[in-house]
C-alpha positions as CSV (number, residue, x, y, z in Angstrom):
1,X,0.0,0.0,0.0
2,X,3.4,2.5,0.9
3,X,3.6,1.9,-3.5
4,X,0.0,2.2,-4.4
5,X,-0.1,5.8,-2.3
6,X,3.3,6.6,-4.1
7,X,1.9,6.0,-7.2
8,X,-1.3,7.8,-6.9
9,X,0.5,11.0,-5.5
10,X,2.4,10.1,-9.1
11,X,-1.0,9.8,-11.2
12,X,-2.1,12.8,-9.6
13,X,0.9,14.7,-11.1
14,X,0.6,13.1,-14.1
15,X,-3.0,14.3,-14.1
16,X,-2.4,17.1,-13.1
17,X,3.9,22.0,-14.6
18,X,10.1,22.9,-14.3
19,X,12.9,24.9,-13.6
20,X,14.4,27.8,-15.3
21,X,17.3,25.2,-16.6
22,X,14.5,23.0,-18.5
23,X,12.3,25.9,-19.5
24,X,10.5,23.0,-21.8
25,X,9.8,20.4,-19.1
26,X,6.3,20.4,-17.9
27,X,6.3,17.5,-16.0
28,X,8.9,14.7,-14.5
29,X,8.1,12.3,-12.1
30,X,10.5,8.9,-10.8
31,X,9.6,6.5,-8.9
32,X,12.1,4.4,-7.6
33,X,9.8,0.7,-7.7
34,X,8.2,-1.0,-5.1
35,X,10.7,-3.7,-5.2
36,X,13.6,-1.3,-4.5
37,X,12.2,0.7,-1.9
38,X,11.2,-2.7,0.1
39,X,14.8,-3.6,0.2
40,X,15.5,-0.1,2.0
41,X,16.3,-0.8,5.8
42,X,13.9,2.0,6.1
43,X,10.9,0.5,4.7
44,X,10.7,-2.3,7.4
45,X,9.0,0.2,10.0
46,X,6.3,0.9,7.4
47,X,5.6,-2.6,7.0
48,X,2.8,-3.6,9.5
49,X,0.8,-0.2,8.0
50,X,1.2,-0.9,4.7
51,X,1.5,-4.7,4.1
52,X,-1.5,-5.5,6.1
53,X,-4.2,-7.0,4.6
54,X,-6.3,-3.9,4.7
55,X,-4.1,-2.4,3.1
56,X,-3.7,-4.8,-0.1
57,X,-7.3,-4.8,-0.1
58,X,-7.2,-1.1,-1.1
59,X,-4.7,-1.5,-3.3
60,X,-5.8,-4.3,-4.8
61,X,-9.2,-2.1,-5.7
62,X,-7.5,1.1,-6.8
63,X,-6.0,-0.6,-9.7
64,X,-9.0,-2.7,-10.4
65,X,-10.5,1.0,-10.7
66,X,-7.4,2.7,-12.4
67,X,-7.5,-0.7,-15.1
68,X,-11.5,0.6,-15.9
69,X,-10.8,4.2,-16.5
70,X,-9.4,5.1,-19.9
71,X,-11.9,2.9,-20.9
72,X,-14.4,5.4,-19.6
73,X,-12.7,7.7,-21.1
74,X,-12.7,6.8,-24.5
75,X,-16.0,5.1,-24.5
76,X,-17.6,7.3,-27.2
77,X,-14.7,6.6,-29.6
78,X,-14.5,2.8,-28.7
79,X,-15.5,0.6,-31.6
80,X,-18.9,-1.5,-31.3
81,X,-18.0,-5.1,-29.3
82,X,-14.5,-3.2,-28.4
83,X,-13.3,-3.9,-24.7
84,X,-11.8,-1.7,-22.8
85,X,-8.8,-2.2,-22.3
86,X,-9.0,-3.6,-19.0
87,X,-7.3,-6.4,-18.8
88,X,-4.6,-5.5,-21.3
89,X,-3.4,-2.3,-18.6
90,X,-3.9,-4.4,-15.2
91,X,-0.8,-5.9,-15.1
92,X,1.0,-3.2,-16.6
93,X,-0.4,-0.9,-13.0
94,X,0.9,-4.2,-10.9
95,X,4.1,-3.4,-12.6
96,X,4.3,0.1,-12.1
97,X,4.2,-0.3,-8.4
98,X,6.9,-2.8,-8.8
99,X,9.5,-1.3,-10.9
100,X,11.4,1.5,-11.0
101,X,9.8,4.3,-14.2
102,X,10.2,7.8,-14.8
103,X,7.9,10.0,-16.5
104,X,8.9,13.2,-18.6
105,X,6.4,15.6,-20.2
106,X,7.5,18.3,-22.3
107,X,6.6,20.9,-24.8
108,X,7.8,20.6,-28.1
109,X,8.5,22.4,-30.7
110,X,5.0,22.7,-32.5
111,X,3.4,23.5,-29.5
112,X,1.3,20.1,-28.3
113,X,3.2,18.6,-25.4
114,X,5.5,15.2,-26.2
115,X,5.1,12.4,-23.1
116,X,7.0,9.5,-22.3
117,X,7.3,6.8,-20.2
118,X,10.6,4.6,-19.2
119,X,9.9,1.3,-17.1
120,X,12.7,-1.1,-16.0
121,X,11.2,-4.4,-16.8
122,X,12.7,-8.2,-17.2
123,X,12.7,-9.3,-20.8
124,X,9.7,-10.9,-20.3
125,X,7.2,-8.2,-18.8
126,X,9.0,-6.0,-21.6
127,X,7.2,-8.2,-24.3
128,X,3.6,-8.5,-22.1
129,X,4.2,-4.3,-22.3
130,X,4.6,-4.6,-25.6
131,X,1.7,-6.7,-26.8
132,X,-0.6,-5.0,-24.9
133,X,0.7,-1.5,-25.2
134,X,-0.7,-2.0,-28.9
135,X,-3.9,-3.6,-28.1
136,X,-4.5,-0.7,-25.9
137,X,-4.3,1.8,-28.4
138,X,-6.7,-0.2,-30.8
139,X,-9.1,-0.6,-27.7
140,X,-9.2,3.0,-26.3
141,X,-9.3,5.1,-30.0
142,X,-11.4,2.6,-32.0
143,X,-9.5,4.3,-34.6
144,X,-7.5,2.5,-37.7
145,X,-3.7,2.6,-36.5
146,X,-0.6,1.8,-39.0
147,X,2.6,0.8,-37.9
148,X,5.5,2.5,-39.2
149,X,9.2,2.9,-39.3
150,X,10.8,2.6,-35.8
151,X,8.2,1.0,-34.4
152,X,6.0,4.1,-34.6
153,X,2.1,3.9,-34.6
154,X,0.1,6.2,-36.2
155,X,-3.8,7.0,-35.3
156,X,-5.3,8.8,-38.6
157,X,-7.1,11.8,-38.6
158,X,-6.9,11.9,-34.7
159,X,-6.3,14.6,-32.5
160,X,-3.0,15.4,-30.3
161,X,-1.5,13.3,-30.0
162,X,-1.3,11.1,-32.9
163,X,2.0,8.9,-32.8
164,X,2.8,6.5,-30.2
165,X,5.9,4.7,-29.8
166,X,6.7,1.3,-27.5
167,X,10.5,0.0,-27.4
168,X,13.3,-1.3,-25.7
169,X,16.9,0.0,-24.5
170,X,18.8,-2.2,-22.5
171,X,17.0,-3.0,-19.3
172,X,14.0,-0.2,-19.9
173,X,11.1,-0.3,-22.1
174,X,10.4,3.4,-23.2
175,X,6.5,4.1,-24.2
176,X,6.8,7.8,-25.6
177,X,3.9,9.7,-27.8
178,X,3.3,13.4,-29.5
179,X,2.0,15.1,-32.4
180,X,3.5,14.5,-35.7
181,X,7.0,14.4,-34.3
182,X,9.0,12.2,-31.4
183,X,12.0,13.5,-30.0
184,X,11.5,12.7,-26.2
185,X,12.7,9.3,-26.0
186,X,16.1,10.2,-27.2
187,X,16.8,12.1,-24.3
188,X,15.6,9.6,-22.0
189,X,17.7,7.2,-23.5
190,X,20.5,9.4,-23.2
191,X,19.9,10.3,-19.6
192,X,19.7,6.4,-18.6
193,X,22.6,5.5,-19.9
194,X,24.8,7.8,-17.6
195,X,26.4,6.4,-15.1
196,X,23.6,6.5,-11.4
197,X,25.4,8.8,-8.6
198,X,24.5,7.3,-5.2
199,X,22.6,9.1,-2.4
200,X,21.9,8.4,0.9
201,X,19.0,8.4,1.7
202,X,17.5,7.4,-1.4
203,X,14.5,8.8,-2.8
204,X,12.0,6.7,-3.0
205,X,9.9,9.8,-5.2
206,X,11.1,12.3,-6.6
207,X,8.9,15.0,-8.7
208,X,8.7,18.2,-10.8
209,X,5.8,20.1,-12.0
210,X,5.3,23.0,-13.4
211,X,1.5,23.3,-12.6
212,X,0.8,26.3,-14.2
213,X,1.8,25.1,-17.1
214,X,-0.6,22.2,-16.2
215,X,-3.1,24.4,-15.4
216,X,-2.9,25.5,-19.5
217,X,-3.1,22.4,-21.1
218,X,-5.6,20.6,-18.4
219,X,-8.1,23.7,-17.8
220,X,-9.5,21.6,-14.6
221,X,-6.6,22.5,-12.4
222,X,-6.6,26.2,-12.9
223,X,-8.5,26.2,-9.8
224,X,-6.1,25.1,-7.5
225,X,-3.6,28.2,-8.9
226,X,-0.9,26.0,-7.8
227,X,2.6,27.3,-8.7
228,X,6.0,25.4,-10.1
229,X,7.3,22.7,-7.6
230,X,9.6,20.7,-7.1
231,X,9.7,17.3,-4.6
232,X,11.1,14.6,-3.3
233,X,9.9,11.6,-0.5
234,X,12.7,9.6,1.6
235,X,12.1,6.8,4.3
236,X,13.6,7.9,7.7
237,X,13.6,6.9,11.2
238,X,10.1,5.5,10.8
239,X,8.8,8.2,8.6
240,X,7.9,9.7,5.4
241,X,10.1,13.0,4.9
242,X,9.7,15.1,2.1
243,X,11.6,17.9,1.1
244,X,10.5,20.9,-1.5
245,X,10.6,24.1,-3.6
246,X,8.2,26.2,-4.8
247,X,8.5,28.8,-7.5
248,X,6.0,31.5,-7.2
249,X,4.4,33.3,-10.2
250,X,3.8,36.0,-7.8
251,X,6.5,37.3,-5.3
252,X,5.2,37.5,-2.0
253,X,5.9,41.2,0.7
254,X,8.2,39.9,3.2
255,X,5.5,38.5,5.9
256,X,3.9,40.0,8.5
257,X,4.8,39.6,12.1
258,X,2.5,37.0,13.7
259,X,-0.9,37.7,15.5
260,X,-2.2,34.2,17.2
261,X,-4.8,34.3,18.7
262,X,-3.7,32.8,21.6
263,X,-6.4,33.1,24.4
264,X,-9.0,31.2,22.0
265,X,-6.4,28.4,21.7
266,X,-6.8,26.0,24.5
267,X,-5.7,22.5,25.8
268,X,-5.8,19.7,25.3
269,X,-4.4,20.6,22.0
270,X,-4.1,17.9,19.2
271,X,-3.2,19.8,15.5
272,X,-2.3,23.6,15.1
273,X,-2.0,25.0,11.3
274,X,-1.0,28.7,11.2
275,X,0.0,30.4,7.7
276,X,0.6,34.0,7.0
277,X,0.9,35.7,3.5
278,X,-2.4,34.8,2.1
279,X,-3.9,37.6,1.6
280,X,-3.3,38.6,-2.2
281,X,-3.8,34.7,-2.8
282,X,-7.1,34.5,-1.2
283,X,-8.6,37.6,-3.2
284,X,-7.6,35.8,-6.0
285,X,-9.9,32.9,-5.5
286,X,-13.0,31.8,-7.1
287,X,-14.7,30.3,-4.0
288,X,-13.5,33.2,-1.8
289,X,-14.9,36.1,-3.9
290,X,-18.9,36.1,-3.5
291,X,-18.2,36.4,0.2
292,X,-16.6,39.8,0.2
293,X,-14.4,39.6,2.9
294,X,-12.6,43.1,3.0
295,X,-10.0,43.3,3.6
296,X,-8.7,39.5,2.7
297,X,-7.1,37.6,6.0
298,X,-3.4,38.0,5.9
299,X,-3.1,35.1,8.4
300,X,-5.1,32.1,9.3
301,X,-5.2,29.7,12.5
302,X,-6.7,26.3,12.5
303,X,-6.7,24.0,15.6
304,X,-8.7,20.9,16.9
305,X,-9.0,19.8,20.9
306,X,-9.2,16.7,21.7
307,X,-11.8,15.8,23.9
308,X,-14.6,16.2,21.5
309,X,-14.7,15.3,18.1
310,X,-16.3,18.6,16.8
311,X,-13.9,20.4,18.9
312,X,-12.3,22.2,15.5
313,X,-12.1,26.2,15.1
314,X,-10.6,28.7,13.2
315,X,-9.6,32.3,13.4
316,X,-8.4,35.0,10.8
317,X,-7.2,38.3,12.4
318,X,-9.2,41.2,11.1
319,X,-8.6,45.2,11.8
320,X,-12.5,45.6,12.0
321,X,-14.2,42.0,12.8
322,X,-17.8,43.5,13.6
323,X,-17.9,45.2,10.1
324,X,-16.4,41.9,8.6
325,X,-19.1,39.3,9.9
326,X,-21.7,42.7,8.8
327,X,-20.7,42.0,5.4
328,X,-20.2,38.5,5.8
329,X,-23.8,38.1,6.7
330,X,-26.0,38.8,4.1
331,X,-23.8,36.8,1.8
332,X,-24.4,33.6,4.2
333,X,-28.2,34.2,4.4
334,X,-28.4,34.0,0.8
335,X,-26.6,31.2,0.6
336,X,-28.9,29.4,3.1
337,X,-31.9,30.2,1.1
338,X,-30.8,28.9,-2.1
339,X,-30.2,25.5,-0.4
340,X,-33.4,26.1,0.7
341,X,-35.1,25.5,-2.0
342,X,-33.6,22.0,-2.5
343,X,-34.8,19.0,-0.2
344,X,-31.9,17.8,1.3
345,X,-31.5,15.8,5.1
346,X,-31.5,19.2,6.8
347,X,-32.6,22.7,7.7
348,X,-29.8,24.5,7.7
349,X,-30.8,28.1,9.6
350,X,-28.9,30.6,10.8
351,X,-29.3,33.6,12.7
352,X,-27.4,37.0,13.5
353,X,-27.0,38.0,17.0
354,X,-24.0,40.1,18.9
355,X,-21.9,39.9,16.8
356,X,-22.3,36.3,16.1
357,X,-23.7,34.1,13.7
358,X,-24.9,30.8,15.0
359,X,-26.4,27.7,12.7
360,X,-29.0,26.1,13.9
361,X,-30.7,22.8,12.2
362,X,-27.8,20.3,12.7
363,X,-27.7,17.9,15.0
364,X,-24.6,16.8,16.9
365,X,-22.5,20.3,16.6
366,X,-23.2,23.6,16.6
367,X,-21.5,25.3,13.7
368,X,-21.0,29.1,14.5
369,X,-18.9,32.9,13.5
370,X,-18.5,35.6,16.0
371,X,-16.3,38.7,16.2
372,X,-14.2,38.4,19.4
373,X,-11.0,40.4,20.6
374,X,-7.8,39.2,21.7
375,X,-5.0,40.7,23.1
376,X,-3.5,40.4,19.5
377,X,-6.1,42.4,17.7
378,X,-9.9,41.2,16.5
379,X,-10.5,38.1,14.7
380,X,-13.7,36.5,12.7
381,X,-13.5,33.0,15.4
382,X,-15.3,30.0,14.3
383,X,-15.9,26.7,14.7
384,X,-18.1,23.8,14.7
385,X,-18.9,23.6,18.7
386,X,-18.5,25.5,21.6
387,X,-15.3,26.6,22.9
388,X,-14.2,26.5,26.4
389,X,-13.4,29.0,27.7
390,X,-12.8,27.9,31.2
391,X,-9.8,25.0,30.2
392,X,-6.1,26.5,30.3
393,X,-4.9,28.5,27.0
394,X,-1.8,27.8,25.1
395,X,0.8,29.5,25.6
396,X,2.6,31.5,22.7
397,X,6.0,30.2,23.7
398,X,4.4,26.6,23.2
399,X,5.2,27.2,19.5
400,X,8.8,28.9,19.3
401,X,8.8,27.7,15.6
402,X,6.3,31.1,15.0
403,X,9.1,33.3,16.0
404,X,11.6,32.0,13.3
405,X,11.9,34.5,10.4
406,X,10.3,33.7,7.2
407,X,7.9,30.6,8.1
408,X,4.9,31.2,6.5
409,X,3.2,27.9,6.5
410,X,3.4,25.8,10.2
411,X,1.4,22.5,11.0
412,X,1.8,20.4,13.9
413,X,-0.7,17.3,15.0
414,X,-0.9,14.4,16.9
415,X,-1.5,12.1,13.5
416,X,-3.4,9.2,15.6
417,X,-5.6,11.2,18.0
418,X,-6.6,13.3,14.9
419,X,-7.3,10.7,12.6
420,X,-9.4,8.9,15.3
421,X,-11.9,11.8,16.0
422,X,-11.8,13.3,12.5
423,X,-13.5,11.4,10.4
424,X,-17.2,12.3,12.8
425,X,-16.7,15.7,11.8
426,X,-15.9,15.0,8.1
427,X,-18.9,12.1,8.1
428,X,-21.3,14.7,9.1
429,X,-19.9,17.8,6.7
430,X,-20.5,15.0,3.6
431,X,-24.0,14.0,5.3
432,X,-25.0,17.7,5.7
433,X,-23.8,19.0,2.3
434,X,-25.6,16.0,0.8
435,X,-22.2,14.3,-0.6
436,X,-21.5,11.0,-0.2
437,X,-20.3,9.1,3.3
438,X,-16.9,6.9,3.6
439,X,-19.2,3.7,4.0
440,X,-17.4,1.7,7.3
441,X,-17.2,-1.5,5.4
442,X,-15.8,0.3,2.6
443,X,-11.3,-1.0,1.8
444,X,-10.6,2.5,2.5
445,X,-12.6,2.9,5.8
446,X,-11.0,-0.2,6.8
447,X,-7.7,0.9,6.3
448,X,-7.7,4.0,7.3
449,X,-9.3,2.6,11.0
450,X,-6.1,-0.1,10.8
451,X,-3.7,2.8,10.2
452,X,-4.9,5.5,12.5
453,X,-3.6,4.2,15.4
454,X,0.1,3.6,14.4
455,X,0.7,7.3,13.3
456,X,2.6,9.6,16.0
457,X,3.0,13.1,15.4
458,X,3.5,15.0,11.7
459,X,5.0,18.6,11.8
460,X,4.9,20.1,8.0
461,X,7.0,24.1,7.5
462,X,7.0,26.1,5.0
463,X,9.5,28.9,4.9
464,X,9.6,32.0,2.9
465,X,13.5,32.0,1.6
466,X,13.3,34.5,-1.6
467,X,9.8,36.5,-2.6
468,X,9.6,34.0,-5.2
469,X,10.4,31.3,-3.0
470,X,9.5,28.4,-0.6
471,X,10.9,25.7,0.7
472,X,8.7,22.4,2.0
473,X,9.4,19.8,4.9
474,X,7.4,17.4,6.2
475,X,7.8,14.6,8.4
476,X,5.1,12.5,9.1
477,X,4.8,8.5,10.0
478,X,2.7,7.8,6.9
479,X,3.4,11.2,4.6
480,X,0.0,12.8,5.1
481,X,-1.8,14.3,7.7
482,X,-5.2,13.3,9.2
483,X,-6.7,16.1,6.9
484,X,-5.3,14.6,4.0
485,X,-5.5,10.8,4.8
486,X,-9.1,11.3,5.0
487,X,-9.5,13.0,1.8
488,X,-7.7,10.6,0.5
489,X,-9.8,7.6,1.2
490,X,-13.1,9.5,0.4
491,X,-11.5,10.0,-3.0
492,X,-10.3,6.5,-3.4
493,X,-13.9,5.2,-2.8
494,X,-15.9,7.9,-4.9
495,X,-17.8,5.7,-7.5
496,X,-16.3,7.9,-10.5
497,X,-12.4,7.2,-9.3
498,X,-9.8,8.5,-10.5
499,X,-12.6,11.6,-10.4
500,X,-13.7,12.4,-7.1
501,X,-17.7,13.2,-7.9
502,X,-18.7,12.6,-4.1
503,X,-22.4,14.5,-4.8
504,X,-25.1,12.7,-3.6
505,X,-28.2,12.4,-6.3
506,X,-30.8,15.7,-5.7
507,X,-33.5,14.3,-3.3
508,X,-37.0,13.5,-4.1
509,X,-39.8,14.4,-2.2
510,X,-43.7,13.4,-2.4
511,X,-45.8,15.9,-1.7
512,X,-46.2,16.8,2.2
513,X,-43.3,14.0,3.1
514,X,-40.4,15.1,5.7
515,X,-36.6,14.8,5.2
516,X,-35.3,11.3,6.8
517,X,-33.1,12.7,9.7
518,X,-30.4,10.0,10.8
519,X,-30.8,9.4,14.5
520,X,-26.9,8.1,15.1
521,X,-23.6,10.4,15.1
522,X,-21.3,9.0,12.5
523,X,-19.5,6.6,14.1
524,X,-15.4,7.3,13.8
525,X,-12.6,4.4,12.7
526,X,-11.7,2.0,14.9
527,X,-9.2,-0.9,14.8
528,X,-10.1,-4.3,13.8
């Protein structure tokens, strides 16, 4: 399972932009192979979490799901009786985990991006490659194909890209493809054939995207307004480190000292995230717009308690939070009467009072937004149950990594207590926006309730070295944070995988009948 999540996080790059000193690169990605990283010293404390047999259960249905997709894909080009493709690509995934690849993607010269693909195979998976590599391409394009000189198909009258390639160099079989021109695998080649310099540690992944490049040729991602990175994933002392750059479109102002609110902060205290320099990204988004929040948060606090599993709040700093939540209010009414007007599970209400906005119609938690004042200044506080006031506050020298100059991005959590009370809050967000629940005899729900109580703490920095630039760490016992391991397994079971469609069908009501309210919490993971 340690390959299948390496992998994905691959596939999602793939999916999904390099430096200055490869100006054409948009995308390289290599993966050092299952096999290899096994044989690390330091892949034996990842063993029990990701050898288990939840966890080949999951991997064992991600593939089954990434074998079925280009066929969806490609369905409306597919030829009548045509297959697709399934069982042709579902070894080729088992060997992908396996083996060590790397993945290039670059612009050429007439404008439509060249890909290719390098896998180290045995002679004998290099011809099972081989033969189904071509009845792939007759399966997904239902299109007439003509093989040519070097081993070159051609689809006619097909768009980019039109020529695909599938051969061998010494110990790699290199699958490369374009538009009316191939010029990638040369440099491969070239590039495998010099001599390996040793590291230590290895990298067991190492990436390079230039995502807003991405963002151009895949219209889908602009929305994430990622910039360049680049990144690379290590086994150590028991845990996933990785190690980053990011190249900003945008220069950021040198960052703002930092206001925390610290007498809304209280114990016992299980995750922190604080980040500073958003606020020219945030009035850039999409989502963030129809809310009018003027002036943009400059800084943002997120933290979660851990006696109660709502106990999650957040606080921006703001120079005039009464006049903020004014604004803010008329824009959340609204809101609430659109959905409104489509049956769902629940009533959502809410209501302005001092200062405070408080949602009513939910059971289990008590969503709410208030003005408040801290020593620090005035914040917009929120959160999705009461606080408490009366349990002791954390103190700002608790954190001495918010004093060191140029962090800009700082998380901290205890991985296992979060992951163990998160997934009630996250159960009942899905439930309450009408999106689809992680079902708790689901491969993913199962794993993720196996995992959760091995993880130990993850601290992730990011740190402002250049106004163009970042630098990333993170170490954490299985590379993600509770956050983003459950994201993670809601995505892996949505029914249009590798899409993440979680949207529950609209709700149809006979006339005079009442929304079905569940009577039980969502119940969180728990170990088998």
């Amino acid at each position: 399972m340690k390959r299948t999540f390496l992998l994905v996080a691959a596939l999602v790059c793939v999916l999904a932009a390099k430096s200055l000193a490869q100006p054409d690169l948009v995308a390289r990605i290599h993966f050092l192979g299952g096999d290899k990283i096994s044989a690390d010293p330091a892949f034996a404390a990842f063993t029990n979490e990701f050898c288990c047999a939840e966890a080949k259960a999951l991997e064992s249905q991600t593939l089954d799901k990434l074998s079925r997709a280009p066929g969806e894909w490609f369905k409306s080009k597919l030829a009548p009786g045509a297959g697709d493709g399934a069982a042709q690509l579902r070894p080729l995934l088992d060997d992908l985990l396996k083996s060590e690849w790397i993945f290039e993607m670059r612009d050429a010269m007439n404008g439509s991006p060249e890909y290719a693909l390098a896998i180290r195979l045995s002679d004998e998976r290099a011809q099972l490659w081989s033969n189904n590599f071509e009845a792939l391409l007759k399966s997904w394009t239902g299109i007439e194909i003509s093989q040519g000189k070097s081993g070159i198909w051609e689809l006619k009258k097909h768009d980019p890209p039109n020529l695909f390639r599938s051969s061998r160099s010494g110990d790699w079989v290199i699958v490369d493809c374009g538009q009316n021109d191939l010029e990638l695998r040369q440099r491969l080649v070239d590039e495998l054939q010099k001599p390996m310099v040793a590291t230590a540690p290895l990298n067991w992944l190492e990436t390079d995207l230039n995502w807003p490049r991405l963002a151009q040729l895949f219209p889908a991602l602009k929305e994430f307004d990622f910039p360049k990175m680049a990144m690379q994933v290590v086994g150590s002392d028991g845990s996933l480190q990785w190690n980053g750059k990011f190249t900003l479109s945008r220069p950021l102002p040198p960052p703002e000292n930092w206001h925390a609110p610290t007498n809304l902060i209280h114990q016992p205290l299980i995750s922190l995230t604080a980040v500073r320099g958003i606020g020219t990204w945030l009035a850039r988004q999409s989502w963030a717009q129809p809310y009018e929040i003027s002036p943009p948060p400059d800084q943002f606090f997120i933290w979660a308690m851990g006696q109660v599993p709502y106990q999650t709040f957040a606080a921006a700093p703001m120079p005039d939070a009464p006049a903020a939540l004014a604004r803010l209010w008329p824009k959340i009414s609204a809101s609430l009467d659109t959905r409104a007007a489509t049956p769902s599970l629940f009533k959502l209400a809410a209501q302005l009072t001092n200062n405070s906005i408080a949602f009513t119609g939910v059971p289990f938690f008590s969503p709410f937004v208030l003005a408040t004042h801290d020593p620090a200044g005035g914040y917009l506080f929120g959160g999705f149950f009461p606080n408490t006031p009366r349990l002791k506050t954390v103190a700002p020298e608790s954190f001495p990594q918010l004093t060191r100059p140029g962090l800009v991005f700082y998380h901290w959590e205890v991985t296992s207590n979060r992951v163990a009370l998160l997934p009630q809050l996250s159960q009942l967000i899905l439930m309450v926006s009408s999106h689809r629940q992680l079902g708790d005899q689901s491969a993913a729900y199962k794993w993720l309730a196996r995992l959760g109580p091995t993880l130990g703490e993850s601290v992730t920095e990011v740190t402002q070295t250049a106004p163009g630039k970042l630098t990333f760490t993170r170490r954490a016992a299985a590379g993600l944070t509770a956050v983003e391991l459950t994201a993670l397994a809601n995505w892996l079971e949505a029914t249009n995988f590798p899409g993440c469609d979680l949207r529950l069908p609209p709700m149809r009501l006979r006339q005079g009948q009442s929304p079905v309210r569940p009577l039980n919490p969502p119940a969180a993971p728990r170990p088998n």
